[in-house]
PDB file of the backbone (N, CA, C, O) and the ligand in Angstrom, with CONECT records:
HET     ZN  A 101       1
ATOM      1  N   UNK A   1     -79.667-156.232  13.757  1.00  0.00           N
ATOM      2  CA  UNK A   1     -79.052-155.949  15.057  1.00  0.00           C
ATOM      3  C   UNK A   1     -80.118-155.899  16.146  1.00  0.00           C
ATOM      4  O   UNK A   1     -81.140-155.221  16.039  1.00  0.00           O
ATOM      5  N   UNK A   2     -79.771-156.778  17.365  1.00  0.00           N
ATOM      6  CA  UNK A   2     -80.729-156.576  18.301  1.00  0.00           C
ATOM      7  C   UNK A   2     -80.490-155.969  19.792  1.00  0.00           C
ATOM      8  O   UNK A   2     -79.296-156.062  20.076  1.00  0.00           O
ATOM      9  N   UNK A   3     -81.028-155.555  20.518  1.00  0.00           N
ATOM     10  CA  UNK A   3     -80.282-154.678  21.092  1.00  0.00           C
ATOM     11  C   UNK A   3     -79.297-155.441  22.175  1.00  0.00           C
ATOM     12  O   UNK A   3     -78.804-154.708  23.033  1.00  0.00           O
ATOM     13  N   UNK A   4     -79.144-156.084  22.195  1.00  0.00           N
ATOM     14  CA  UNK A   4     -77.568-156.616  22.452  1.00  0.00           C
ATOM     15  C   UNK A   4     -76.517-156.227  21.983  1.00  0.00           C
ATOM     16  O   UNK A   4     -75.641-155.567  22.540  1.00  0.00           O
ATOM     17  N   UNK A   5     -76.566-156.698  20.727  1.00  0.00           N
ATOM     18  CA  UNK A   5     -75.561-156.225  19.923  1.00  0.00           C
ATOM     19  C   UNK A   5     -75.203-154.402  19.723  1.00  0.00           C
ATOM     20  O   UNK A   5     -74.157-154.034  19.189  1.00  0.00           O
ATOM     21  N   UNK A   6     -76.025-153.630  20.131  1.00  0.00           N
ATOM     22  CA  UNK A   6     -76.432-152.467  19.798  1.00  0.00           C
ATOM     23  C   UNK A   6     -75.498-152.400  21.199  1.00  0.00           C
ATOM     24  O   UNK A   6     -74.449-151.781  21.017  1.00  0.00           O
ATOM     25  N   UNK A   7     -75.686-152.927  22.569  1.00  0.00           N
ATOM     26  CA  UNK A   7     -75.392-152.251  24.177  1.00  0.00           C
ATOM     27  C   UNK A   7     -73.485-152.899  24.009  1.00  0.00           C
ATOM     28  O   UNK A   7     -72.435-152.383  24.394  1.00  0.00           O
ATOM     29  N   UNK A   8     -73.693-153.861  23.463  1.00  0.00           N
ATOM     30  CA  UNK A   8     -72.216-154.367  22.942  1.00  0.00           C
ATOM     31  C   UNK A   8     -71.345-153.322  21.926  1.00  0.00           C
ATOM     32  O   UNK A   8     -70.120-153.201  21.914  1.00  0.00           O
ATOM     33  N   UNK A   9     -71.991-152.848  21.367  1.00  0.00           N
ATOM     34  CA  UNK A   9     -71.077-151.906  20.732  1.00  0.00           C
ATOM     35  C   UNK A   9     -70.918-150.316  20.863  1.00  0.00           C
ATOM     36  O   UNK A   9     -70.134-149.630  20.207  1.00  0.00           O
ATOM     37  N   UNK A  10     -72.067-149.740  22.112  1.00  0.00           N
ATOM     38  CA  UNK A  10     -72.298-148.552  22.425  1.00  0.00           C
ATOM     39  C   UNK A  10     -71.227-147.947  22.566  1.00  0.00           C
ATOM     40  O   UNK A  10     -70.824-147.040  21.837  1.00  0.00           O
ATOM     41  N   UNK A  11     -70.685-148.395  23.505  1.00  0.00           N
ATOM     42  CA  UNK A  11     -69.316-147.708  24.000  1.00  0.00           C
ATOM     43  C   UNK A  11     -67.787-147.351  22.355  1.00  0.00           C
ATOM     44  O   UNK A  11     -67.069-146.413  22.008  1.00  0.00           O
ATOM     45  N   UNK A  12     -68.057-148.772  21.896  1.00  0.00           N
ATOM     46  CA  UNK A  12     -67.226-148.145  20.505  1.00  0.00           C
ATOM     47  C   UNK A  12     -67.681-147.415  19.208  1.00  0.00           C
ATOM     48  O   UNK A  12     -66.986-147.073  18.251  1.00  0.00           O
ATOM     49  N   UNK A  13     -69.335-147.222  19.454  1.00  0.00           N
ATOM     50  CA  UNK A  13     -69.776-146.102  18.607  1.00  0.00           C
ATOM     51  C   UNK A  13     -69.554-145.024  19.024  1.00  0.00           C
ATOM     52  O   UNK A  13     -69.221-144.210  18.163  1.00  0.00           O
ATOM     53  N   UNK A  14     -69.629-144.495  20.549  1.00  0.00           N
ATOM     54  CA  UNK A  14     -69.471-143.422  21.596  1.00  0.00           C
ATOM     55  C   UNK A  14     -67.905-143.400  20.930  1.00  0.00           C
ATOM     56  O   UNK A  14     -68.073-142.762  19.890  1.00  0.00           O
ATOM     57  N   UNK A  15     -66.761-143.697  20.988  1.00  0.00           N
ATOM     58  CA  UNK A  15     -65.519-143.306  20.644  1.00  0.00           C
ATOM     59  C   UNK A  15     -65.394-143.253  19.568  1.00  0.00           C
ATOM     60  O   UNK A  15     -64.348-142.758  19.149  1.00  0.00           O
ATOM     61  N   UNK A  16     -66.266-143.673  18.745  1.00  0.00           N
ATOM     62  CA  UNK A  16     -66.177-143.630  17.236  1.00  0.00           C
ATOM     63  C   UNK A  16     -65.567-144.352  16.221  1.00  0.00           C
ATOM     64  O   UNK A  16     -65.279-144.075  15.056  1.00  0.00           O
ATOM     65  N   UNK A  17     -65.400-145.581  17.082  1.00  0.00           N
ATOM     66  CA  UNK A  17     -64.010-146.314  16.357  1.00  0.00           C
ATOM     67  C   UNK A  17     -64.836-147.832  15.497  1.00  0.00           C
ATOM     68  O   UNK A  17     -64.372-148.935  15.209  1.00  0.00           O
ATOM     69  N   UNK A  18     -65.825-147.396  15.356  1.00  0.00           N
ATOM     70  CA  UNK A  18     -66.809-148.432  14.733  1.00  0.00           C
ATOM     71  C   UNK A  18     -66.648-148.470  12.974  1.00  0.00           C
ATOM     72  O   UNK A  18     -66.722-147.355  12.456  1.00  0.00           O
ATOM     73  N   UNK A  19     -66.531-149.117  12.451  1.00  0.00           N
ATOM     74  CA  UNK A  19     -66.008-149.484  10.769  1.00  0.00           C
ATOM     75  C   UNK A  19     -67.617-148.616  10.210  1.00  0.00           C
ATOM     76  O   UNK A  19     -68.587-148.794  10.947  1.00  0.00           O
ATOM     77  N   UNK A  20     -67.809-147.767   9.001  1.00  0.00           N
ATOM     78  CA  UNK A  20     -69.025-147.369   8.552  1.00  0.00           C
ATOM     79  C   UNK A  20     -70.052-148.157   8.788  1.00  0.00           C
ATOM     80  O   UNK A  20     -71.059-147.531   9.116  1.00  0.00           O
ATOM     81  N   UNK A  21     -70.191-149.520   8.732  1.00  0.00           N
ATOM     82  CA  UNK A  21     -70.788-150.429   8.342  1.00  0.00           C
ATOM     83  C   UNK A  21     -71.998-150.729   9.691  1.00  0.00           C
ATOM     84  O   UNK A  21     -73.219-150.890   9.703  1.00  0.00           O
ATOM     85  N   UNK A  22     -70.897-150.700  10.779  1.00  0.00           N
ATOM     86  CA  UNK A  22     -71.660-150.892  11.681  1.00  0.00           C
ATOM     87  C   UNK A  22     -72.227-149.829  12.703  1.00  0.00           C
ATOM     88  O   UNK A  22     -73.128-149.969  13.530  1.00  0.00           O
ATOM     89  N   UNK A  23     -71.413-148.680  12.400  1.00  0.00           N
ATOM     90  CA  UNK A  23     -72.111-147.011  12.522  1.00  0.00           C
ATOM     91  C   UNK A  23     -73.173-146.966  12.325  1.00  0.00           C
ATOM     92  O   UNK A  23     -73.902-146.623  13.256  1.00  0.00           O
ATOM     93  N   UNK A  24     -73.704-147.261  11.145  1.00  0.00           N
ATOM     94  CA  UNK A  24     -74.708-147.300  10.461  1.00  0.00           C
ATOM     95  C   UNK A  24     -76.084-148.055  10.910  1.00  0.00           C
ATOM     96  O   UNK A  24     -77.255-147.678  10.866  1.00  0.00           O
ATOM     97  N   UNK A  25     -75.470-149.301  11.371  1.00  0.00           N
ATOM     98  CA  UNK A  25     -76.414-150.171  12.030  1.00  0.00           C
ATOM     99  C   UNK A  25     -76.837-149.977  13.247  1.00  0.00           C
ATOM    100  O   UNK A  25     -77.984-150.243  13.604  1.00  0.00           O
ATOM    101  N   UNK A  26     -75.795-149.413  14.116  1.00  0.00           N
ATOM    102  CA  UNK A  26     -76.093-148.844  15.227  1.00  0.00           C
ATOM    103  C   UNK A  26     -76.916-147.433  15.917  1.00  0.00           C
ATOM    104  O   UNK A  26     -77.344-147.132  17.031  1.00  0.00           O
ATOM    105  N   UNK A  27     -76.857-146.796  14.585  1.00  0.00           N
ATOM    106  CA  UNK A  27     -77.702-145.803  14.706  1.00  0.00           C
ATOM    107  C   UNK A  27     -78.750-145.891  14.354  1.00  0.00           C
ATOM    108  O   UNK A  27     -79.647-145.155  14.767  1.00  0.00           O
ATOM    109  N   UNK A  28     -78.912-146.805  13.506  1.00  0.00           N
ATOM    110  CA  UNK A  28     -80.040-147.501  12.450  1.00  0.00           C
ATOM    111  C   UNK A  28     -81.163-148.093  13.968  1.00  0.00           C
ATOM    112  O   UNK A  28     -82.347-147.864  14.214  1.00  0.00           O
ATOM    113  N   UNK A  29     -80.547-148.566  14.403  1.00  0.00           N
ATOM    114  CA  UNK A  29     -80.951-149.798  15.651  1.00  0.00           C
ATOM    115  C   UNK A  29     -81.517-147.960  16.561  1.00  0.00           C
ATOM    116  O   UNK A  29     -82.687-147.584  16.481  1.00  0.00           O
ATOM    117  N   UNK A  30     -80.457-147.140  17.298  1.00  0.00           N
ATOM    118  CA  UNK A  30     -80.814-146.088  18.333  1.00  0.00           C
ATOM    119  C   UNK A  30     -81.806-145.343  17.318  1.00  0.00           C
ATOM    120  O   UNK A  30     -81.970-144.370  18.053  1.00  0.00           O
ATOM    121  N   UNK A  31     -82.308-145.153  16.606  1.00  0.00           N
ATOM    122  CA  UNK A  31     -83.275-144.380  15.549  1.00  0.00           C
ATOM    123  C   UNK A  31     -84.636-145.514  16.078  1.00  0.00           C
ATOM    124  O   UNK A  31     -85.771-145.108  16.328  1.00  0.00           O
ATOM    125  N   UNK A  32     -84.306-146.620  16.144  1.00  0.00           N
ATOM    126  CA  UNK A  32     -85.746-147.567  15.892  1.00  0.00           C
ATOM    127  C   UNK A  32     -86.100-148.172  17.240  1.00  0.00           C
ATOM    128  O   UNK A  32     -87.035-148.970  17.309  1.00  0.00           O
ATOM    129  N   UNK A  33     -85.243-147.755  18.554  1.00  0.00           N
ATOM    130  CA  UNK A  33     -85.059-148.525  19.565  1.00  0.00           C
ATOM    131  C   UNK A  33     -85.173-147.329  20.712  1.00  0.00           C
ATOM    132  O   UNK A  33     -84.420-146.361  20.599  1.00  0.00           O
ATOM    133  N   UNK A  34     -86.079-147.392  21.776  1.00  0.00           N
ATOM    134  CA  UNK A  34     -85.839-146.274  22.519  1.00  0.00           C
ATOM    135  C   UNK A  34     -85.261-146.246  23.528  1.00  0.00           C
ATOM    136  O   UNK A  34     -84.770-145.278  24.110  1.00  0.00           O
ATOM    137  N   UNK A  35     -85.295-148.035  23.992  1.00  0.00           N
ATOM    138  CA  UNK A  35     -84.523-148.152  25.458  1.00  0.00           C
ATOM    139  C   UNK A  35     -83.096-147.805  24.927  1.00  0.00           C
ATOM    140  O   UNK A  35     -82.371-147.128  25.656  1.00  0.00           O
ATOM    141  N   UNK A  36     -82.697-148.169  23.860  1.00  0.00           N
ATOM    142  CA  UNK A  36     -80.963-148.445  23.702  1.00  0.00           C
ATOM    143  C   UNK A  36     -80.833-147.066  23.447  1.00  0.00           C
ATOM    144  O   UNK A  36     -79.755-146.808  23.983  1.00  0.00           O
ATOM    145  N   UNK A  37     -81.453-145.557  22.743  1.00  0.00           N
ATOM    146  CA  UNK A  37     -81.936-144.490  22.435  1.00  0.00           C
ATOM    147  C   UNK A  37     -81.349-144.056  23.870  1.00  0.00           C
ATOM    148  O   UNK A  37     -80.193-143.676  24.060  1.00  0.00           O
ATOM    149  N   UNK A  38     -82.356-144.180  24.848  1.00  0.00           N
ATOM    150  CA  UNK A  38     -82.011-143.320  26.337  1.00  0.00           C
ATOM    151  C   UNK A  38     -80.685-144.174  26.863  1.00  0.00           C
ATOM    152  O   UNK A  38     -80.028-143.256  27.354  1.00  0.00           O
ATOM    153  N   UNK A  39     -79.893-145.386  27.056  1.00  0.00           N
ATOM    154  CA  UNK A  39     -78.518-145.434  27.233  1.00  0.00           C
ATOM    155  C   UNK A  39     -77.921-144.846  26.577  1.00  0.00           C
ATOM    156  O   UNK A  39     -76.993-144.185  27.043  1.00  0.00           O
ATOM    157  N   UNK A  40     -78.179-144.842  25.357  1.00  0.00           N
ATOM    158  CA  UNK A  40     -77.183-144.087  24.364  1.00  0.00           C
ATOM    159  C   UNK A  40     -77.070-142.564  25.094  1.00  0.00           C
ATOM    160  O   UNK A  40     -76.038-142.241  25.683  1.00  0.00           O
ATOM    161  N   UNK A  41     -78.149-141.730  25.004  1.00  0.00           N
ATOM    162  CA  UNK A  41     -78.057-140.267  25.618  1.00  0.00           C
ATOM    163  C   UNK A  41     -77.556-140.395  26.750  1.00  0.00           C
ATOM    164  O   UNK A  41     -76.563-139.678  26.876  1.00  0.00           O
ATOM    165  N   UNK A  42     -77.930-141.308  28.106  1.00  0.00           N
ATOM    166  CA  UNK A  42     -77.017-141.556  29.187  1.00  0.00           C
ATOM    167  C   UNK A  42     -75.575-142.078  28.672  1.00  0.00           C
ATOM    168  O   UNK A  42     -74.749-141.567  29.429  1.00  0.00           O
ATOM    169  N   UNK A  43     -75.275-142.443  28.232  1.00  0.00           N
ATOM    170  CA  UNK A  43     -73.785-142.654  28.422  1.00  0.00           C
ATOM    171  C   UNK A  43     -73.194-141.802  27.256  1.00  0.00           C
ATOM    172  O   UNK A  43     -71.974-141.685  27.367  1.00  0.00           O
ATOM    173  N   UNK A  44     -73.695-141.210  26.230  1.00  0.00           N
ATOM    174  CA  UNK A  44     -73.215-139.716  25.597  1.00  0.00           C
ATOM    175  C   UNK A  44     -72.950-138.769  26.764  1.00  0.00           C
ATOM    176  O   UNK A  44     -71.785-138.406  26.927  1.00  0.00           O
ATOM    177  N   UNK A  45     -73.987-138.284  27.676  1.00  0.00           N
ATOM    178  CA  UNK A  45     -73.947-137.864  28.502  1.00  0.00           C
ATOM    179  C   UNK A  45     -72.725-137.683  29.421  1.00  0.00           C
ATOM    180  O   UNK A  45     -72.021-136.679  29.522  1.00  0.00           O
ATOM    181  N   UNK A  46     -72.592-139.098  30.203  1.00  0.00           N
ATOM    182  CA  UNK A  46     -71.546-139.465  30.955  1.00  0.00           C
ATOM    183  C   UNK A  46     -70.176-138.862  30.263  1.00  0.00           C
ATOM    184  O   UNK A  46     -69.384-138.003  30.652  1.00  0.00           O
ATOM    185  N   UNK A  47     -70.223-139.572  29.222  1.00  0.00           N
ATOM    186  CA  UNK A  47     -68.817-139.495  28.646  1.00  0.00           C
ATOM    187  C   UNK A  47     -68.647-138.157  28.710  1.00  0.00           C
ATOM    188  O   UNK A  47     -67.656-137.823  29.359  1.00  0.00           O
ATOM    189  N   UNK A  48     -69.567-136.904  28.046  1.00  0.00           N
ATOM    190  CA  UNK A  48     -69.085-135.428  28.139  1.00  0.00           C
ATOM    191  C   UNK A  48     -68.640-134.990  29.660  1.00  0.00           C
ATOM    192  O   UNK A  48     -67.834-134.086  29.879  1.00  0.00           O
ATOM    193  N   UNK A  49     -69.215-135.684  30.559  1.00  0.00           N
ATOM    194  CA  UNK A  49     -68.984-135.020  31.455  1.00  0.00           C
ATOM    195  C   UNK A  49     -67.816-135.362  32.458  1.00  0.00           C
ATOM    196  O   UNK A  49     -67.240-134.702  33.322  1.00  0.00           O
ATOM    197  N   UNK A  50     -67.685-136.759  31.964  1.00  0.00           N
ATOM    198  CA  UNK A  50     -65.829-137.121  32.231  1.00  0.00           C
ATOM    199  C   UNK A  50     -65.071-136.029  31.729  1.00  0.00           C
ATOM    200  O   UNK A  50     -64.373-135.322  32.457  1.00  0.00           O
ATOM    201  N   UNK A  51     -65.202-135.860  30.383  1.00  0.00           N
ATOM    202  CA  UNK A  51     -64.451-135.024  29.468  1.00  0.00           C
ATOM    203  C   UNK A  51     -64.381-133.316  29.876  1.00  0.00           C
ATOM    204  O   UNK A  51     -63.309-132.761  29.633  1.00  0.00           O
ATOM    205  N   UNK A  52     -65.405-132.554  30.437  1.00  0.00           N
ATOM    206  CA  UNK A  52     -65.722-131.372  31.424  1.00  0.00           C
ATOM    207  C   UNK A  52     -64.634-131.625  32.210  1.00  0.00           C
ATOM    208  O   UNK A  52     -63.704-130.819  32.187  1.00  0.00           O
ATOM    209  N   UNK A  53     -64.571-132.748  33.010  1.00  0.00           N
ATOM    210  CA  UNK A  53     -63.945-132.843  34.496  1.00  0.00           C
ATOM    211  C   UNK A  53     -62.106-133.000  34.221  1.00  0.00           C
ATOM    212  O   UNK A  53     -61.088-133.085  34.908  1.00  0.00           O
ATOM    213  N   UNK A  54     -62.453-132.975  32.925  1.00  0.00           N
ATOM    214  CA  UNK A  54     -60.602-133.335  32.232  1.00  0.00           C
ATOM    215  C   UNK A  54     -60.141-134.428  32.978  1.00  0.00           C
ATOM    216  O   UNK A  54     -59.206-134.248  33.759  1.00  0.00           O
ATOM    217  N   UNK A  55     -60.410-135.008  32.915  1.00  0.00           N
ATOM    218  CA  UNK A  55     -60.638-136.594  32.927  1.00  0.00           C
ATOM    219  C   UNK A  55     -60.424-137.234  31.900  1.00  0.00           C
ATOM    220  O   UNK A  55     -61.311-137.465  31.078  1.00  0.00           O
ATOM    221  N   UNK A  56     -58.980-137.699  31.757  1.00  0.00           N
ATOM    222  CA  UNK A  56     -59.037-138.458  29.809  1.00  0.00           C
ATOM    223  C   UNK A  56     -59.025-140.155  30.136  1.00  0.00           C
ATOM    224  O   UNK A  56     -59.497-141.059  29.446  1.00  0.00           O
ATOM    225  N   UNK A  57     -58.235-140.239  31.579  1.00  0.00           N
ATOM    226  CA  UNK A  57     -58.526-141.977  31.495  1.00  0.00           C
ATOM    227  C   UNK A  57     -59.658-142.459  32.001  1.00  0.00           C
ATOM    228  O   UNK A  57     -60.606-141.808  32.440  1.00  0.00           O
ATOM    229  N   UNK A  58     -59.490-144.088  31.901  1.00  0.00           N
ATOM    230  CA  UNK A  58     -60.988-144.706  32.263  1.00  0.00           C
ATOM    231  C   UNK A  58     -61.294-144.039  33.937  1.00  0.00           C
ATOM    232  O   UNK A  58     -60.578-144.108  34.936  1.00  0.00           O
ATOM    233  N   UNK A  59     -62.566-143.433  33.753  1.00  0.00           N
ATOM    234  CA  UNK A  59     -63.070-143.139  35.327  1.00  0.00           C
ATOM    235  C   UNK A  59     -63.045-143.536  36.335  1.00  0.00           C
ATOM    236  O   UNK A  59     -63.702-144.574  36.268  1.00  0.00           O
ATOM    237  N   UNK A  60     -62.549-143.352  37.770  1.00  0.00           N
ATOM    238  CA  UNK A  60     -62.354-144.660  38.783  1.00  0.00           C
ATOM    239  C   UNK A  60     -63.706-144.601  39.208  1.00  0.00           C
ATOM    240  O   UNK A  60     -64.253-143.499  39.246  1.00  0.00           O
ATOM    241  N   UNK A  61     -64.492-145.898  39.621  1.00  0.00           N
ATOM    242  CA  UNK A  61     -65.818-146.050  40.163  1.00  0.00           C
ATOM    243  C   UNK A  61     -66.533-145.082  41.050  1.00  0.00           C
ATOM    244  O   UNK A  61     -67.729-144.874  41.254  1.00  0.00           O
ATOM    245  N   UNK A  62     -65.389-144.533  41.532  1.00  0.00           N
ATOM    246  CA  UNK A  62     -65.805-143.344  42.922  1.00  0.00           C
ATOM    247  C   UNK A  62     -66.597-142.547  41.983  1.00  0.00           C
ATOM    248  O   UNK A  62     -67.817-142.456  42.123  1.00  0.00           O
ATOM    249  N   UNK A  63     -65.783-141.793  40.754  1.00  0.00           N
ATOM    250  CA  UNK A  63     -66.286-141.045  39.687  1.00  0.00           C
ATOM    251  C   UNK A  63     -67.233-140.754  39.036  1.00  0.00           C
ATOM    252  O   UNK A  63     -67.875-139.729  38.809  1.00  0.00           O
ATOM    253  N   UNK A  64     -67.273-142.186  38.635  1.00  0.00           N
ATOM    254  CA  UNK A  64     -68.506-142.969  38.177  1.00  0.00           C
ATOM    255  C   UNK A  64     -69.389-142.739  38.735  1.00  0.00           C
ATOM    256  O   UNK A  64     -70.332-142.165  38.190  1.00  0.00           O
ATOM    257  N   UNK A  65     -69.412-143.110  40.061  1.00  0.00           N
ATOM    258  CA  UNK A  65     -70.857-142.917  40.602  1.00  0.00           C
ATOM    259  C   UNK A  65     -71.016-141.131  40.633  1.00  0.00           C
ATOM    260  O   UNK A  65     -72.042-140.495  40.394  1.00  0.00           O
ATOM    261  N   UNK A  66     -70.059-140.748  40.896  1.00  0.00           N
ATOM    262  CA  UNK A  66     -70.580-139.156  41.613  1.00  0.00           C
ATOM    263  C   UNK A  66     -71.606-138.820  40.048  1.00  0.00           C
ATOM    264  O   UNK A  66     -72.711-138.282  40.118  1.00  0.00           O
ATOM    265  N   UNK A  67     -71.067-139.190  38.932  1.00  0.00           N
ATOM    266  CA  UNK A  67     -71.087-138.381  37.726  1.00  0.00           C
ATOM    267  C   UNK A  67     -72.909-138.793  37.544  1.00  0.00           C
ATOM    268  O   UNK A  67     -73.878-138.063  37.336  1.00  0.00           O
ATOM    269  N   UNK A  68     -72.811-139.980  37.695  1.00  0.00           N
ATOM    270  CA  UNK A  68     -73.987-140.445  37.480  1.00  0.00           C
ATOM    271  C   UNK A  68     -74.681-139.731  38.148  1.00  0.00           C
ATOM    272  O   UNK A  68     -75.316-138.791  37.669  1.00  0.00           O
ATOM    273  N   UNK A  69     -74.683-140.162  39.815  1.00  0.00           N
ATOM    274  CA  UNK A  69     -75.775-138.874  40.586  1.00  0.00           C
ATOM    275  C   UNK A  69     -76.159-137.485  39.832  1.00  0.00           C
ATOM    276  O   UNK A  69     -77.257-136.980  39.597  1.00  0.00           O
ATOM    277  N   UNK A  70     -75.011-137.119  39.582  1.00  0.00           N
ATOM    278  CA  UNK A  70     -75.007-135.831  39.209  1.00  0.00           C
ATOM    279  C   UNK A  70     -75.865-135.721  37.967  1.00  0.00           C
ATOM    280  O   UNK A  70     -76.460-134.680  37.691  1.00  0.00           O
ATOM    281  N   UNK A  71     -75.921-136.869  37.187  1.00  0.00           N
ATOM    282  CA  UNK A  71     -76.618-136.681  36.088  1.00  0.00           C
ATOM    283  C   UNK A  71     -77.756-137.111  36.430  1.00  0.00           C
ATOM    284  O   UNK A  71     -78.433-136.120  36.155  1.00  0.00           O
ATOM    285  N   UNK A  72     -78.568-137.968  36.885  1.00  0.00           N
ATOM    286  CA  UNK A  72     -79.547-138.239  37.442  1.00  0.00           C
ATOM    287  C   UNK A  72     -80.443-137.082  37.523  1.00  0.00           C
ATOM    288  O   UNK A  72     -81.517-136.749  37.022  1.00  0.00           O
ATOM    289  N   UNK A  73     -79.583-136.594  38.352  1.00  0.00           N
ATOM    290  CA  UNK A  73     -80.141-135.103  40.031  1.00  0.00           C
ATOM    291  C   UNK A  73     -80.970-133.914  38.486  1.00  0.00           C
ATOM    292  O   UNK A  73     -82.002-133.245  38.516  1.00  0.00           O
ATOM    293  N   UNK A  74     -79.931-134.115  37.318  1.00  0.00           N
ATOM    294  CA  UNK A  74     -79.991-132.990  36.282  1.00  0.00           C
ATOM    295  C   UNK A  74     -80.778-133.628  35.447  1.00  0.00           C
ATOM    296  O   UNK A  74     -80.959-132.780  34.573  1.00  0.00           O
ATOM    297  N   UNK A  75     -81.389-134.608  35.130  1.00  0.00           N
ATOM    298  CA  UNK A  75     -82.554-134.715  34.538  1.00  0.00           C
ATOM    299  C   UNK A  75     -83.807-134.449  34.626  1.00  0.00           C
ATOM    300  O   UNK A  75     -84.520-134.542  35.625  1.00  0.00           O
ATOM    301  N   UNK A  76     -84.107-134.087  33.491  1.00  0.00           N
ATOM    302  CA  UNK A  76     -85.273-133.409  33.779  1.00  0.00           C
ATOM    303  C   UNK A  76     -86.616-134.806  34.019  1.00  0.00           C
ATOM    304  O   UNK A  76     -86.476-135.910  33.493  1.00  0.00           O
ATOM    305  N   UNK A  77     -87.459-134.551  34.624  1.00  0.00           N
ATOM    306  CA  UNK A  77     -88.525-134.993  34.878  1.00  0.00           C
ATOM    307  C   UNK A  77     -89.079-135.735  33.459  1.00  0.00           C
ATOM    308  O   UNK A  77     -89.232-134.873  32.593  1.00  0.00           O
ATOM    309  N   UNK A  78     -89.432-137.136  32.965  1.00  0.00           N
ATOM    310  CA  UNK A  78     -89.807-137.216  31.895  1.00  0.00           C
ATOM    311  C   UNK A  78     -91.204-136.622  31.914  1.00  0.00           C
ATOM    312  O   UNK A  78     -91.905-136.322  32.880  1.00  0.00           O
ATOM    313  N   UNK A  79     -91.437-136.527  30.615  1.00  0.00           N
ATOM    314  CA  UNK A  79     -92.861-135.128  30.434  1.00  0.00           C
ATOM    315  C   UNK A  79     -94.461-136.248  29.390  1.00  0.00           C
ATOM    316  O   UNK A  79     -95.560-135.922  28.939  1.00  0.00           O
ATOM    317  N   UNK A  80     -93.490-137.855  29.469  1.00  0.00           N
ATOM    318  CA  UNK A  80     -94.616-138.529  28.499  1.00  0.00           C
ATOM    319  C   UNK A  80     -95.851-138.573  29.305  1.00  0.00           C
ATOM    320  O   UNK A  80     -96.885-139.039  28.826  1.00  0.00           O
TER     321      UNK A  80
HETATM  322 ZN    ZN A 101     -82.495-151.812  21.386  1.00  0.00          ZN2+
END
């Protein structure tokens, strides 16, 4: 899996609806991969915080963006 395939399937590992097989690979891939690693935590992220806002359908863009800022604003400083 390369990380294509890894940004292609983020979103249906995030819901969980991924067959074992490729669970596996995909975490396999975010374990060995750091860029796809930090989307992954950004859009884990995101998604909880749709889910905070009780928010169950797809987010309207307005949303989107606020959430993002918001997550942005709340990151911490990287420390490498
Ligand atoms: Zn990758």
């Amino acid at each position: 899996m390369d990380c294509d395939d890894c940004l292609e399937r983020l979103y249906t590992f995030l819901d969980k609806e991924l067959g074992p097989t490729e669970r596996k690979e995909v975490a396999q891939h975010l374990a060995d991969c750091g860029d796809c690693d930090d989307n992954f935590v950004f859009e884990e992220r995101f998604l909880r915080v749709i889910r905070d806002c009780g928010t169950s359908d797809v987010a309207p863009t307005e949303l989107r963006q606020r959430v993002l800022e918001r997550l942005r604003r709340d990151t911490p400083p990287t420390t490498l």
